[in-house]
N, C-alpha and C positions, 0 to 999 in steps of 0.2 A: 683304093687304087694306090701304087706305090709310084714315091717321084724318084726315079732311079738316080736322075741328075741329084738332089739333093744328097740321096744316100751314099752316090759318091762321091759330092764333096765335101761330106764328112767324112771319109774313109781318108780321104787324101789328106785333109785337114788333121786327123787322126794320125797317120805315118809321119807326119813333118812333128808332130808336136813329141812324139814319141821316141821319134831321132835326136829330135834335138834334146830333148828331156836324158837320154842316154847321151849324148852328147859331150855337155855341160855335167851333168851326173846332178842334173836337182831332179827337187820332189815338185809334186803338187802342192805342196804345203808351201811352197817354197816360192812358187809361181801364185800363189793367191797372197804372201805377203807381196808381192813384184809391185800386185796391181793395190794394194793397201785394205785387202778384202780378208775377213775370216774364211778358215779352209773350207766351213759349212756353204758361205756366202757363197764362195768361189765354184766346188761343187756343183750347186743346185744352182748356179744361174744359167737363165734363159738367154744370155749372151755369154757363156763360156766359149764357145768355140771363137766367138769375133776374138776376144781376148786373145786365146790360145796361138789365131791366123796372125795378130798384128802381132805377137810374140816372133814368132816364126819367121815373121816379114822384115822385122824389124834385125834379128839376127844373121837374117841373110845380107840385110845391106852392108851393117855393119862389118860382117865377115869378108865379103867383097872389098868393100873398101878399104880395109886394111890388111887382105889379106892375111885373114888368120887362119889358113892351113896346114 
């Protein structure tokens, strides 16, 4: 049985990380140094997406707060 909720908020999780990855204009390689992880490491973890959400969350604060538009 599929958890729809889950699969969309990965999708959503997925368009923010993707945005801001174009963004910013970094890689994935680039974001698994961020967190001091090998690209392999980074990749294959079973907590990538947390990673990727606290990225995203953490960009927007910042962005907000300073207003970087």
């Amino acid at each position: 049985m599929w958890n729809f909720r889950r699969i969309n908020r990965i999708e959503f999780s997925l368009m923010d990380i993707i945005k801001l990855k174009k963004e910013l204009g970094i890689s994935q390689k680039e974001i698994a140094e961020f967190f001091q992880l090998s690209y392999g490491a980074y990749s294959n973890s079973t907590a990538k997406e947390r990673y990727e959400t606290a990225l995203c969350k953490l960009y927007e604060v910042v962005k907000n707060e300073f207003d970087l538009e």
